[in-house]
C-alpha positions as CSV (number, residue, x, y, z in Angstrom):
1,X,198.1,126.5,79.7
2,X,200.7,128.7,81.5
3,X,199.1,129.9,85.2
4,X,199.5,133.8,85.1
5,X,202.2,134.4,88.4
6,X,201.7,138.0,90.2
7,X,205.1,139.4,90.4
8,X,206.5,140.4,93.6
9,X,206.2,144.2,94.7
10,X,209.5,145.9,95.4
11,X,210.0,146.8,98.8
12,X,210.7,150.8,99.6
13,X,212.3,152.7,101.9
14,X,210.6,155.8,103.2
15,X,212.3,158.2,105.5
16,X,210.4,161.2,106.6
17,X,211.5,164.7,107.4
18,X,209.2,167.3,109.0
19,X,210.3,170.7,109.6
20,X,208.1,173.9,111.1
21,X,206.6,177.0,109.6
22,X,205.5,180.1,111.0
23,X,201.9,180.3,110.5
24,X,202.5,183.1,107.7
25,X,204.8,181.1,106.1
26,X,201.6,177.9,106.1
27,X,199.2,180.5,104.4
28,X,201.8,181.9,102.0
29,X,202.4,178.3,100.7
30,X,199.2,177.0,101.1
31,X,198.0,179.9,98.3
32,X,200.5,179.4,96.3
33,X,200.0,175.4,96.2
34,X,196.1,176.6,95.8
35,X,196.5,179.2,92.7
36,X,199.2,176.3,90.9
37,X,196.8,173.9,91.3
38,X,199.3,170.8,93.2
39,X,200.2,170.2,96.6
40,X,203.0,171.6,99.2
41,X,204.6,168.1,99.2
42,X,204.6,168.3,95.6
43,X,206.2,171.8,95.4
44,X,208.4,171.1,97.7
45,X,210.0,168.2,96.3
46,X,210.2,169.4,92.5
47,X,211.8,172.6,94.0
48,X,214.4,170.3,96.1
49,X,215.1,167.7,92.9
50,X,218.6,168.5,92.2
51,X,219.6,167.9,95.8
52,X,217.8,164.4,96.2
53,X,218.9,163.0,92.9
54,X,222.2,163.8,92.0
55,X,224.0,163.2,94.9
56,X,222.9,159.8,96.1
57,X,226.3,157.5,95.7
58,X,228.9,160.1,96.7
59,X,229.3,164.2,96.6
60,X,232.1,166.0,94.5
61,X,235.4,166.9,96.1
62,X,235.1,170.6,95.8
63,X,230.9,170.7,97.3
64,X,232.9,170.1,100.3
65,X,232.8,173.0,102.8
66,X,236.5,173.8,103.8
67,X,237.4,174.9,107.5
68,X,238.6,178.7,106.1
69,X,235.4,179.4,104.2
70,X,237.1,183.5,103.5
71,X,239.5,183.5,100.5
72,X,240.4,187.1,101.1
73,X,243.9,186.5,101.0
74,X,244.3,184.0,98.1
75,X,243.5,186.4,95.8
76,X,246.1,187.5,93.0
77,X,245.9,190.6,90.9
């Protein structure tokens, strides 16, 4: 008979972020997390989703931020 083999676990990378709140802004999300029933990690990261998953390999050309960031002039009539 075959001997069952545990596969090997894959190995991720974690990277943390932290960033502050005023102590309004804690209890406005804290509710909110509290009335929807999930987490502020949780919130946070479904509302961030676009950014984290599309762009992982390379950014398009015209996301780029240029240096003249007006176009008041370019504009034809």
């Amino acid at each position: 008979m075959g001997q069952n083999k545990k596969r090997k676990r894959r190995n991720y990378k974690y990277h943390a972020i932290t960033f502050k709140l005023s102590a309004g802004q804690y209890r406005s999300l804290r509710n909110y997390c509290k009335a929807r029933r999930t987490t502020p990690i949780k919130l946070i990261k479904k509302n961030i989703e676009r950014f984290i998953t599309a762009y992982e390999y390379e950014v398009p050309q015209d996301l780029y931020l240029t240096e003249n960031q007006l176009d008041l002039f370019d504009q034809t009539l």
